[in-house]
BAFI-3210 file (N, C-alpha, C; in Angstrom, 3 decimals, decimal comma, padded with zeros to 6 digits):
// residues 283
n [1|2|3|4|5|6|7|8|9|10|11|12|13|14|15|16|17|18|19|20|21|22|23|24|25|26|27|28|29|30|31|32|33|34|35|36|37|38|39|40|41|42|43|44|45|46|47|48|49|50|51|52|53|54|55|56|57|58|59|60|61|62|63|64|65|66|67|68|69|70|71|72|73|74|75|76|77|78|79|80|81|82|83|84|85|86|87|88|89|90|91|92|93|94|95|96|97|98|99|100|101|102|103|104|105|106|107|108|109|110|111|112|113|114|115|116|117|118|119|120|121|122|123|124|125|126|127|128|129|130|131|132|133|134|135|136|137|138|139|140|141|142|143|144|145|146|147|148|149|150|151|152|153|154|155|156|157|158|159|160|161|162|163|164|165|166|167|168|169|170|171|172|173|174|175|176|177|178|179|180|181|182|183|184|185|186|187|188|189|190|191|192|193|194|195|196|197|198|199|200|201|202|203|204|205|206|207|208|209|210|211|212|213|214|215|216|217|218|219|220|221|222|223|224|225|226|227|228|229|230|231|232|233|234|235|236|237|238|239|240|241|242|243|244|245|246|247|248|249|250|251|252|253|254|255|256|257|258|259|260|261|262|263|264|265|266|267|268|269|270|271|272|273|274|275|276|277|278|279|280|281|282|283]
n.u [000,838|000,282|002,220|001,873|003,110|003,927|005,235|006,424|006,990|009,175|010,772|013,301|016,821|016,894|014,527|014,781|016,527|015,177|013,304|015,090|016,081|013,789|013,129|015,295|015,058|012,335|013,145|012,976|010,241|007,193|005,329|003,216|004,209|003,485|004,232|004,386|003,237|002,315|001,430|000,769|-000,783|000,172|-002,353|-003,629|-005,198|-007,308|-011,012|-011,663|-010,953|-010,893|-010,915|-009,028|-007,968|-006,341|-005,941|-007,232|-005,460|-002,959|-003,074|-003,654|-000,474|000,970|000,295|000,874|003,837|004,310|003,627|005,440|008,005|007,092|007,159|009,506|011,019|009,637|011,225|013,726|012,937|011,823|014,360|015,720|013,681|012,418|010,781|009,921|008,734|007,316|004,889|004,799|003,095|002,441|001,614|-000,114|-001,154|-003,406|-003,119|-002,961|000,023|-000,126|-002,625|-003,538|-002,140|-002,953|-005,149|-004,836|-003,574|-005,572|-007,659|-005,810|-005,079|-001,973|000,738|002,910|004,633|007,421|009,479|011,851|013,872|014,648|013,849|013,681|014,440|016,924|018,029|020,679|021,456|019,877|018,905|016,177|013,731|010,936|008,794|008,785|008,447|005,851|004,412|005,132|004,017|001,502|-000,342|-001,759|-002,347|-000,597|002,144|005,615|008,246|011,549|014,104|017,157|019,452|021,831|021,829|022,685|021,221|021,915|022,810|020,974|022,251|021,179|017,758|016,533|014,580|013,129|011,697|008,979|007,459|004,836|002,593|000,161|000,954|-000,239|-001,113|-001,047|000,340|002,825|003,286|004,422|006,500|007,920|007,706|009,870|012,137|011,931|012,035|014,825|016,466|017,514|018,943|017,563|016,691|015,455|015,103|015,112|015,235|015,811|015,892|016,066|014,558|012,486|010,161|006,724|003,948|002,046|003,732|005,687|004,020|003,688|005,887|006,036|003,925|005,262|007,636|006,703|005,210|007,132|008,529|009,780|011,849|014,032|014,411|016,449|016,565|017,973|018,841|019,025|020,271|020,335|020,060|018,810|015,858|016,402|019,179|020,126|019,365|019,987|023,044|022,697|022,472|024,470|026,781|026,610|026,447|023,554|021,437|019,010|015,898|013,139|010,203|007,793|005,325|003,776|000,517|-000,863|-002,625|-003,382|-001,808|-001,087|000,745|003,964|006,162|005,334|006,853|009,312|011,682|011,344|011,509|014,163|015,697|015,427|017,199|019,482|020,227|021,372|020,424|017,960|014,695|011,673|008,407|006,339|002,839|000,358|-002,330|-005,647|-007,664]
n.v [-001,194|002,665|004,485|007,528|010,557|013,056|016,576|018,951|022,667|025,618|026,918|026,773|025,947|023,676|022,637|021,442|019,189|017,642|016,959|015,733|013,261|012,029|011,159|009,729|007,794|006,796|005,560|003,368|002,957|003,154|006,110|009,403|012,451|014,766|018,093|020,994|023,693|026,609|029,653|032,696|035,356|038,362|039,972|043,027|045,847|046,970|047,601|046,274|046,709|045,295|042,394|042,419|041,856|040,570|042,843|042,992|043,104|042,337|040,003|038,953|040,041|038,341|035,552|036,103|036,153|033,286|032,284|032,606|031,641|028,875|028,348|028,327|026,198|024,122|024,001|023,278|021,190|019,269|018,395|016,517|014,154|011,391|010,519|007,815|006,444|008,124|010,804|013,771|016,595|019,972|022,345|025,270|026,519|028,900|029,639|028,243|026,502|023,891|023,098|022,568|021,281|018,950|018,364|018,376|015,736|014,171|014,496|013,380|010,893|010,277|008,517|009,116|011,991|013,785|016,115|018,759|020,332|021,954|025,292|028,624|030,400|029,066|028,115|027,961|026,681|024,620|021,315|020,507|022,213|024,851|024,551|021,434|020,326|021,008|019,807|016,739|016,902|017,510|016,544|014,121|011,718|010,700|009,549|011,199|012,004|013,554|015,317|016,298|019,017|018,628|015,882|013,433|011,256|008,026|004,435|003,077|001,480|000,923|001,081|002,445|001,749|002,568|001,427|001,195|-001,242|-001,074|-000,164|-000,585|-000,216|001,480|000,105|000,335|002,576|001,524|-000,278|001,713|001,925|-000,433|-000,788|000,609|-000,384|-002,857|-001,699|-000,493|-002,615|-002,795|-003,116|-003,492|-002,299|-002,881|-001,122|-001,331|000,610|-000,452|-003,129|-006,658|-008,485|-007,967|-007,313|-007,509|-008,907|-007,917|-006,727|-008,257|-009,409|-007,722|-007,069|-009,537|-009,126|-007,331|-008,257|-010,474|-008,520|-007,525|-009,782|-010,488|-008,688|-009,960|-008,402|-007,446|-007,517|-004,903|-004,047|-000,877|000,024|001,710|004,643|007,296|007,180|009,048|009,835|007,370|006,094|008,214|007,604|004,772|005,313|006,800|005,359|002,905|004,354|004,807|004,751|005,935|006,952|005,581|006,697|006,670|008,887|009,534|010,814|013,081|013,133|015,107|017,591|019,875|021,214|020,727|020,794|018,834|016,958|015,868|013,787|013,997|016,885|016,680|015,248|016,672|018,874|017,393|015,128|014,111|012,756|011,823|011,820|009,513|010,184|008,572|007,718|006,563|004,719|006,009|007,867]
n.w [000,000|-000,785|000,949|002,805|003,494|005,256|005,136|007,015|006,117|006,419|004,909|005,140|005,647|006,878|007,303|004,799|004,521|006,389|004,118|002,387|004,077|004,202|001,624|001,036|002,957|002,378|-000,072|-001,516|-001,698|-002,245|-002,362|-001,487|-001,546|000,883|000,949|002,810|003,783|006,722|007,247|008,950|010,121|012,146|014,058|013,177|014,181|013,402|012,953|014,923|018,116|020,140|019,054|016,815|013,425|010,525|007,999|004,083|002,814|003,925|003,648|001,229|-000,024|002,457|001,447|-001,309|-001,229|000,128|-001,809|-003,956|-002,611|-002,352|-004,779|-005,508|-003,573|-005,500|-007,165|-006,462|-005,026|-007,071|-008,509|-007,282|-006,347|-006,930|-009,549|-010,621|-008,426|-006,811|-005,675|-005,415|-003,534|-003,389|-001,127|000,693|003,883|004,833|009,081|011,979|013,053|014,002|014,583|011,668|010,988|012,186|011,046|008,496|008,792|009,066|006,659|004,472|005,458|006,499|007,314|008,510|010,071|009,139|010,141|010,107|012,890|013,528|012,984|010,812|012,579|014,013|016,345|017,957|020,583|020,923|020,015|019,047|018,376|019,592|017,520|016,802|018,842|019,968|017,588|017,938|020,602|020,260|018,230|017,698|016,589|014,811|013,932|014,668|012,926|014,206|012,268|013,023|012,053|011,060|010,333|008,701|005,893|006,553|006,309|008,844|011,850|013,877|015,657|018,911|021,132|024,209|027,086|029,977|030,011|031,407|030,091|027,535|024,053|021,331|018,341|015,779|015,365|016,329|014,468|012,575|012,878|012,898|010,258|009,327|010,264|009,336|006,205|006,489|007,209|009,987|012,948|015,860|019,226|022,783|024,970|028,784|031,455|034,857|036,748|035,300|036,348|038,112|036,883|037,017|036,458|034,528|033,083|032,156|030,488|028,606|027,757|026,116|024,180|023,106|021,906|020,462|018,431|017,081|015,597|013,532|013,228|014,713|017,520|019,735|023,960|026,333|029,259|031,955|034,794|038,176|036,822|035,603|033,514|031,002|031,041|030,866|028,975|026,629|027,301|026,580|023,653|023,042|023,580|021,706|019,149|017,966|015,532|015,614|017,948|019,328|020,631|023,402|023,270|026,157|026,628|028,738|031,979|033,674|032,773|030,146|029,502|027,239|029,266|031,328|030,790|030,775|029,484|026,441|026,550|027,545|025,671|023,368|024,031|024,104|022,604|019,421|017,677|015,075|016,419|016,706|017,320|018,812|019,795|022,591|022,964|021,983|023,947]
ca.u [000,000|001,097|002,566|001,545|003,957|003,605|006,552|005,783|008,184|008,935|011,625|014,460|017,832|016,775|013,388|014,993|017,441|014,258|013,122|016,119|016,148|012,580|013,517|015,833|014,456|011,471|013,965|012,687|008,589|005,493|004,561|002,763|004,792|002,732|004,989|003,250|002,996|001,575|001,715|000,316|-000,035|-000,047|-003,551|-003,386|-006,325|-008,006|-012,081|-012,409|-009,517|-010,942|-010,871|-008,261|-007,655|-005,819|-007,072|-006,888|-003,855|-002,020|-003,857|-002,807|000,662|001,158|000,262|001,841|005,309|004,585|003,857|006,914|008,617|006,717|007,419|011,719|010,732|009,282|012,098|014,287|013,070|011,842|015,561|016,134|012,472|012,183|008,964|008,827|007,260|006,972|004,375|004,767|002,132|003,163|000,538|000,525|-002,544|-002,984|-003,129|-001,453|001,118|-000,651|-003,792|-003,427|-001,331|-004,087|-006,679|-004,387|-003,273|-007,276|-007,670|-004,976|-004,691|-001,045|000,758|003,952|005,025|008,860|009,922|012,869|014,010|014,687|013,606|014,802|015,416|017,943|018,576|021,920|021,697|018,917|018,745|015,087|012,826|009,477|007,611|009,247|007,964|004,355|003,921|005,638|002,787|-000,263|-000,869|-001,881|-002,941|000,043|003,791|006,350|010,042|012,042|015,115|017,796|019,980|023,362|022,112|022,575|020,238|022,616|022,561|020,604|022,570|019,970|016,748|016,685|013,156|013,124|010,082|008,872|006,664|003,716|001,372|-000,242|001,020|-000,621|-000,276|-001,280|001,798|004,151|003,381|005,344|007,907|008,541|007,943|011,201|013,228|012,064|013,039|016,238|017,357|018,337|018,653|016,458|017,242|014,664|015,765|014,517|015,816|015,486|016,026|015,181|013,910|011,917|008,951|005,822|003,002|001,659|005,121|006,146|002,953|003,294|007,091|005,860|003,278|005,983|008,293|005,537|005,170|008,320|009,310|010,948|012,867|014,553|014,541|017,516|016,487|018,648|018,782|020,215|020,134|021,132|020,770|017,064|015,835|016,586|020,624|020,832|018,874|021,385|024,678|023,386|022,737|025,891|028,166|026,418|026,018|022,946|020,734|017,204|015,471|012,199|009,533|006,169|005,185|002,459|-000,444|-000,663|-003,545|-003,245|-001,373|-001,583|002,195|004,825|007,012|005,348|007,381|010,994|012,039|011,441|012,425|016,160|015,947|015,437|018,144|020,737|020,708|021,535|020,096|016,504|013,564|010,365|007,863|004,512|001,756|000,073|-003,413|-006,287|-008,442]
ca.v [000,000|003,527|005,571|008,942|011,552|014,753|017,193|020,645|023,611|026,940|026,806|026,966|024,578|022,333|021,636|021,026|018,338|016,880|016,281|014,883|012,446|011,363|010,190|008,694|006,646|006,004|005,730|002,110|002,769|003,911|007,372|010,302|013,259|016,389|019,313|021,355|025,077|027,225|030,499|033,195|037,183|038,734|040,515|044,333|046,741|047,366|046,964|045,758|046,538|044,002|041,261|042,783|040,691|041,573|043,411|041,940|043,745|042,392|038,509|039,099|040,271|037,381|034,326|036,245|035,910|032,675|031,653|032,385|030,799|027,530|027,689|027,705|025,216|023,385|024,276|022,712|019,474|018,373|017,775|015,343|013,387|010,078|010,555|006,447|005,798|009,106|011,664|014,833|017,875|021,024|022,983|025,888|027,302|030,149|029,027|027,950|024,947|022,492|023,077|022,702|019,744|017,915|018,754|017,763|014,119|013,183|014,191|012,594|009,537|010,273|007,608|009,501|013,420|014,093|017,550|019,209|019,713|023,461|026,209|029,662|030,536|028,295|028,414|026,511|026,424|023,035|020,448|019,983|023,535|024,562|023,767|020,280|019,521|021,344|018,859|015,494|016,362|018,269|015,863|012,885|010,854|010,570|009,576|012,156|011,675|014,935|015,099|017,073|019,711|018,431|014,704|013,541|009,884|006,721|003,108|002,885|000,127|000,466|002,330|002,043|002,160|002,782|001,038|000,205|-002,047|-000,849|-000,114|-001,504|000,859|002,105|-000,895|001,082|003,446|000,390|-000,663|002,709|001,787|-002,123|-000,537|001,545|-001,102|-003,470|-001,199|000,062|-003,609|-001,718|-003,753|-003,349|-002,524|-002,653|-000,428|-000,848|000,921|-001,332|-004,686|-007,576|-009,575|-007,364|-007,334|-008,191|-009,714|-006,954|-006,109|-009,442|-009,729|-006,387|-007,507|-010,834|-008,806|-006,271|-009,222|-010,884|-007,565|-007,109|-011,318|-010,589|-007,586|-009,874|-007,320|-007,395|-006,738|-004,399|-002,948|-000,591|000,159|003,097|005,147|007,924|006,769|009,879|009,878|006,061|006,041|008,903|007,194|004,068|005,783|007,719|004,360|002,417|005,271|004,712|006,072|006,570|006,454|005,669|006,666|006,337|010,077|009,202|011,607|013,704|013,579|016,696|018,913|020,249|021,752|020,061|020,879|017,907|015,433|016,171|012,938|015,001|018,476|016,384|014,512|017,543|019,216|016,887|014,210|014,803|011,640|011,616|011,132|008,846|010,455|007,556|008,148|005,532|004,619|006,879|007,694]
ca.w [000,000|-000,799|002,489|002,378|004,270|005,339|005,376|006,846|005,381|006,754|003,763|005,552|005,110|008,444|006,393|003,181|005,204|006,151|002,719|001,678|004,637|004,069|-000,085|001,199|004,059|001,801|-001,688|-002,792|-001,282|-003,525|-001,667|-002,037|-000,370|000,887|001,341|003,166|004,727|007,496|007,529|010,145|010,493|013,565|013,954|013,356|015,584|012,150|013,034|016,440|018,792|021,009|018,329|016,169|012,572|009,790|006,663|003,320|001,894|004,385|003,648|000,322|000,805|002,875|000,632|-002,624|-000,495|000,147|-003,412|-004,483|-001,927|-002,426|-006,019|-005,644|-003,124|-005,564|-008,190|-005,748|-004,636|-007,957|-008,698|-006,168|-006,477|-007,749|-009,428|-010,662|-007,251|-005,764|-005,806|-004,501|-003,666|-002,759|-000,750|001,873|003,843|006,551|009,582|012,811|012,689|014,877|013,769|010,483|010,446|012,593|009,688|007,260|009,367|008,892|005,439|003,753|005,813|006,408|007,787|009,421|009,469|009,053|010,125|010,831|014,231|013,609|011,671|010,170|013,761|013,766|017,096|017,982|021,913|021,193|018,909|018,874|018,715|020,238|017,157|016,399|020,262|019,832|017,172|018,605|022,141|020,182|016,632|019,010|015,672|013,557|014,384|013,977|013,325|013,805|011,862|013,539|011,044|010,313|009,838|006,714|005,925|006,327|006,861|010,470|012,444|014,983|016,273|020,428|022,019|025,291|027,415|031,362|030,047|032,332|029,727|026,215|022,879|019,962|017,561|014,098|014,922|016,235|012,754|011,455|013,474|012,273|008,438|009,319|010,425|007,562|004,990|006,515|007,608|011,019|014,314|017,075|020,639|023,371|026,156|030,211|032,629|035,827|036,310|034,121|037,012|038,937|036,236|037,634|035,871|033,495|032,415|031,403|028,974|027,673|026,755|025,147|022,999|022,399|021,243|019,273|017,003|016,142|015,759|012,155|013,369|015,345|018,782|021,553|025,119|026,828|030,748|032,828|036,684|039,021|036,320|034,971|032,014|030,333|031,056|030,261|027,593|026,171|027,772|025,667|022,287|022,325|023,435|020,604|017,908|017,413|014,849|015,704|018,587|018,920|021,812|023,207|023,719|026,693|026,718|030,110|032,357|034,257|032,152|028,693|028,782|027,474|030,596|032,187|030,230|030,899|028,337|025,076|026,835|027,879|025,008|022,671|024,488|023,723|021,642|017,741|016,443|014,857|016,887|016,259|018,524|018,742|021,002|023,138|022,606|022,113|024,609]
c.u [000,881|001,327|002,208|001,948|003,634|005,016|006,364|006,887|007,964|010,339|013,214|015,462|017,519|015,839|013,557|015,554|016,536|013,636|013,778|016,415|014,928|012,979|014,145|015,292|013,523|012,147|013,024|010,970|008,024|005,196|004,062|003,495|003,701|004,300|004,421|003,601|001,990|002,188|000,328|000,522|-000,383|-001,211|-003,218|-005,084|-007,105|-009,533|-012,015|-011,392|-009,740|-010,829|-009,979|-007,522|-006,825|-006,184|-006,238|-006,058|-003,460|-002,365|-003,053|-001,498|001,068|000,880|000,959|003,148|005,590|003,851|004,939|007,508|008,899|007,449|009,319|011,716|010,975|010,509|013,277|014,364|012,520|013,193|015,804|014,713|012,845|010,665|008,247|008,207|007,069|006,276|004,494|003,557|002,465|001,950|000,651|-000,858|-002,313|-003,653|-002,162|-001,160|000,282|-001,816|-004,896|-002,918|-002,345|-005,198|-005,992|-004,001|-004,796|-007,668|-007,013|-004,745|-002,953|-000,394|002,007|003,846|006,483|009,136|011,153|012,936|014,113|014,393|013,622|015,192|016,611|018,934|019,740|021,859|020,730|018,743|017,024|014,286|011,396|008,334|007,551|008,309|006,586|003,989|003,849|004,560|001,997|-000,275|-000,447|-002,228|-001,919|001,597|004,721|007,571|010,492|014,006|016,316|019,212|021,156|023,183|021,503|021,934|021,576|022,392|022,048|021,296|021,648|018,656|016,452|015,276|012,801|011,589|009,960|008,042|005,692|002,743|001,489|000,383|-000,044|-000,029|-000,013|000,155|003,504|004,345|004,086|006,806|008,315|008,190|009,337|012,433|013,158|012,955|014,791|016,857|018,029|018,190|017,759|016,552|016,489|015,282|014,850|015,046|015,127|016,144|015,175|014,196|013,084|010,265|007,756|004,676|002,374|003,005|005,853|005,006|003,452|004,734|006,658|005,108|004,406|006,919|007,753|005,404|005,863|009,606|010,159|011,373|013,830|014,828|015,210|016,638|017,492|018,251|019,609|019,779|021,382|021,284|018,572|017,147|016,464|018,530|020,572|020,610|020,377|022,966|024,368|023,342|024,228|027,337|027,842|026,358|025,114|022,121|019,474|016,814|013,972|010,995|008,085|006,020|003,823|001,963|-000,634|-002,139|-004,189|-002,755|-001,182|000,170|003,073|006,041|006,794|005,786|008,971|012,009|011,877|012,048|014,207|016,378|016,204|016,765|019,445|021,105|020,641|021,062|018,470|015,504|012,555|009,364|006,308|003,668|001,161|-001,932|-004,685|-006,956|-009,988]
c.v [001,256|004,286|007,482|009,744|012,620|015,497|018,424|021,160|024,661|027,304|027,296|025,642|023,387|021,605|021,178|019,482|017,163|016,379|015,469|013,484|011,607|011,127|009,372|007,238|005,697|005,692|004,467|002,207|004,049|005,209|008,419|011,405|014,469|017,272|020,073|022,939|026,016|028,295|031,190|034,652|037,496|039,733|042,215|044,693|047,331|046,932|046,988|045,829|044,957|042,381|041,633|041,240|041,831|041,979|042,499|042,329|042,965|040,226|038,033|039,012|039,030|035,838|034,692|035,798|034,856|031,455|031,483|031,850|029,053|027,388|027,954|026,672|024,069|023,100|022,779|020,730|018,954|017,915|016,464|014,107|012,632|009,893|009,066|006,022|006,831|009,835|012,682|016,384|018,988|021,825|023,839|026,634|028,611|029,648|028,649|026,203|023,378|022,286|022,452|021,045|018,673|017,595|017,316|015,994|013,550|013,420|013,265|011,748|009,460|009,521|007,935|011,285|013,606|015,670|017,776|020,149|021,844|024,656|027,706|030,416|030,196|028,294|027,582|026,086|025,096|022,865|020,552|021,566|023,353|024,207|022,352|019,599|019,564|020,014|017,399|015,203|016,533|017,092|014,505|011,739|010,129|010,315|010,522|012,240|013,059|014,800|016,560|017,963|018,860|016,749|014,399|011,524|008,885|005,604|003,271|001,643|000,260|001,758|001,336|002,535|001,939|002,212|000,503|-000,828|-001,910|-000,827|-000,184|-000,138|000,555|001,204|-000,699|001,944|002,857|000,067|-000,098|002,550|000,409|-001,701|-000,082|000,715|-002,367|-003,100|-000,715|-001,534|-002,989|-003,312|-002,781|-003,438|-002,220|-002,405|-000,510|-000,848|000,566|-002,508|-006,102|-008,460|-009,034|-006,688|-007,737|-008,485|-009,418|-006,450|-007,074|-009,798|-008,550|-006,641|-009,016|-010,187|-007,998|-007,388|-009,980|-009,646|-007,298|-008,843|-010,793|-009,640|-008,390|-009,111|-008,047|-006,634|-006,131|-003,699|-002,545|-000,311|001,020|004,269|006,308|007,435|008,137|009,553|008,041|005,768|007,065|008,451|005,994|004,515|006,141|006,282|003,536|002,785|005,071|004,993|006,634|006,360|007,001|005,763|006,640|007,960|010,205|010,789|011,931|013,672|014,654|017,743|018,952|020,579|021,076|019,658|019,749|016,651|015,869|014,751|013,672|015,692|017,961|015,871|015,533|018,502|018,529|015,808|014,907|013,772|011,909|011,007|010,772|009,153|009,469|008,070|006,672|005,426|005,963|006,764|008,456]
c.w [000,000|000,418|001,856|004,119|004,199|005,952|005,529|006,725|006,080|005,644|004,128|005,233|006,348|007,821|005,062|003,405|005,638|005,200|002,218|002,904|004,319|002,745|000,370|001,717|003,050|000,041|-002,489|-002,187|-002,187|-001,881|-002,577|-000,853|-000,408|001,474|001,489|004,169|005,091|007,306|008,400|009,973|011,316|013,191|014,011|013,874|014,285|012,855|014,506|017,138|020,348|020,209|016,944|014,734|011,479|008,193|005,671|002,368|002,723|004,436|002,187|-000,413|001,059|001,720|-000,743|-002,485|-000,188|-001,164|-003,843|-003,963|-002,185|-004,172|-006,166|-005,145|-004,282|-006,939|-007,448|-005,586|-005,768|-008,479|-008,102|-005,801|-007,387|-008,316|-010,305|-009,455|-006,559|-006,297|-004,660|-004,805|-002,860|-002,418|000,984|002,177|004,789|007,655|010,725|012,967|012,673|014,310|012,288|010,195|011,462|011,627|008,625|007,614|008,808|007,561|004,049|004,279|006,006|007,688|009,128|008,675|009,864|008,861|010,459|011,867|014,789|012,657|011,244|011,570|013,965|014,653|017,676|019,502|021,967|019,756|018,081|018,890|018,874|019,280|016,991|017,876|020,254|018,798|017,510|020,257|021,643|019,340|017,647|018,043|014,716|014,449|014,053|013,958|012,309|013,659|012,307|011,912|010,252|010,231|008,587|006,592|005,769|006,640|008,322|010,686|013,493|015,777|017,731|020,481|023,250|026,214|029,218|030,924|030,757|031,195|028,088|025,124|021,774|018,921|016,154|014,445|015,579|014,632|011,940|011,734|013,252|010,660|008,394|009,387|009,831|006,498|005,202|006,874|009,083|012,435|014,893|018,424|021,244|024,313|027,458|031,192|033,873|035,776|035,786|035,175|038,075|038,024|036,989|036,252|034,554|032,483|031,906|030,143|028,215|026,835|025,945|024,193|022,241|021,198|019,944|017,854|016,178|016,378|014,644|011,961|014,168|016,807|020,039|021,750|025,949|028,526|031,800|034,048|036,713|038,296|035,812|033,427|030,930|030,275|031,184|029,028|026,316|026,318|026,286|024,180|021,935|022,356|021,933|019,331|017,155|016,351|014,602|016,830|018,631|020,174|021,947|023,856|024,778|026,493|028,198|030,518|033,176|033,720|030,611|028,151|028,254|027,966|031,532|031,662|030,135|029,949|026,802|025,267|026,808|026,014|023,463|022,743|024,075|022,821|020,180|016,984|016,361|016,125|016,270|017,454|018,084|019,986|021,551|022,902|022,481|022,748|024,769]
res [x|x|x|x|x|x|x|x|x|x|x|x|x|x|x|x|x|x|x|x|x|x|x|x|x|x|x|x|x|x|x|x|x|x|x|x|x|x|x|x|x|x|x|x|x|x|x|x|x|x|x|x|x|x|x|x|x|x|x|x|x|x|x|x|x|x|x|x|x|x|x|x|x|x|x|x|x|x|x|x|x|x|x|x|x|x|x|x|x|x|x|x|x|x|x|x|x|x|x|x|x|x|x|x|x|x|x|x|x|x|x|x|x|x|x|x|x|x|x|x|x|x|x|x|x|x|x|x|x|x|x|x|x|x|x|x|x|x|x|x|x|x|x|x|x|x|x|x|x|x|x|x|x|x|x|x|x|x|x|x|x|x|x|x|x|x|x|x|x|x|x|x|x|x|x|x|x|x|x|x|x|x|x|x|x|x|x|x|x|x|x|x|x|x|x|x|x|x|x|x|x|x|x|x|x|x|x|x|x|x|x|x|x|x|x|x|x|x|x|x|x|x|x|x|x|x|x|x|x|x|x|x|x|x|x|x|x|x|x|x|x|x|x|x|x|x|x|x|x|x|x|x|x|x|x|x|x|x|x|x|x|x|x|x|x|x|x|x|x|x|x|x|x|x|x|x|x|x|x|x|x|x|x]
***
């Protein structure tokens, strides 16, 4: 069946880097790529200063600027498109980020969204920026693997997925994650910080189903002790050089921010390898 990707642009070189990682990844798979942009104008006091929008010169204006844009864009990456199995659509609305790209996840049936990690900000003090994260907690429907600037697509020897085993995943977007390590031929490292023998009852099934999903990936179990998942998880990527890692982004029941998940925030912070952000069931 054909995969259908979504690649949002703010047309900077971090999101171009993402394009060129996603051909790759998907080089020998039938897709349809969306390339895809948001844009936004800040509301001017025109009309209603209490509900202040902005007039339609300035609506105008705005999408002419990012016509042109889209179309070097599109100058651009048709070079580098494989268009015997690829289709690509280039399309940009107004609109804010999240929003938009939730619309667009349910219309097009899109199976993953590949962004880059930073954008014309290009701020160097973090790997990962605040929209790359807004999307990886808000777009609760779709998997999202955020491709960090300076990596360039190579052989994966292995995507690490980190897990307590306490609770059931999201098996439609495990599924994006055993397509990945199909096509790349990548090992498979199941990461739990604790010890192996201190499972109890629920946590030993949830690793036999986990095992069961991914039988013809082959999947090592790995675990560490004395150590937060966050800084082992990172100690083992960086001893192994890994090259993806892949997480379950739980859904918060008290808070909306994404300050209450300090695993993305560290993880955004410092690692340089691609993330696969999945979500855990819907509720």
């Amino acid at each position: 069946m054909q995969k259908s990707i979504l690649i949002p642009t703010d047309f900077s070189t971090n999101a171009f880097n993402a394009v060129l990682y996603a051909f790759e990844l998907y080089s020998k798979t039938e897709c349809t790529f969306h390339i895809y942009h948001t844009y936004y104008i800040s509301a001017s006091a025109i009309g209603n200063p209490l509900f202040p929008v902005p007039d339609s010169r300035e609506y105008v204006e705005a999408e002419k600027q990012v016509k042109v844009k889209m179309n070097a864009w599109k100058d651009q990456v048709n070079k580098i498109v494989n268009p015997d199995i690829h289709n690509i659509h280039f399309e940009y609305e107004y609109g804010f980020l999240v929003d938009r790209l939730k619309q667009k996840v349910e219309e097009e049936k899109i199976d993953l969204i590949i962004m880059g990690t930073r954008g014309s900000t290009d701020d160097e003090s973090v790997v990962y920026g605040q929209n790359t994260i807004n999307v990886m907690e808000k777009v609760r429907y779709c998997p999202v693997l955020g491709i960090p600037k300076h990596v360039d697509f190579k052989k994966l020897n292995e995507i690490v997925f980190p897990t307590d085993f306490k609770r059931s995943w999201n098996t439609k977007e495990l599924n994006v994650l055993r397509y990945i390590l199909e096509i790349t031929n990548s090992e498979f490292s199941i990461l739990h910080v604790g010890n192996e023998f201190d499972l109890d009852e629920v946590q030993i099934e949830n690793k036999r189903k986990l095992q069961d999903l991914f039988k013809s990936c082959k999947p090592s179990f790995h675990w560490m002790q004395n150590v937060t998942l966050e800084d082992g998880l990172l100690l083992f990527v960086k001893q192994r050089e890994s090259g993806m890692i892949a997480f379950v982004n739980r859904k918060h029941r008290f808070f909306s921010s994404i300050f209450s998940n300090p695993l993305i925030i560290k993880l955004g912070l410092q690692t340089t390898e691609p993330l696969l952000a999945l979500h855990d069931n819907p509720s």
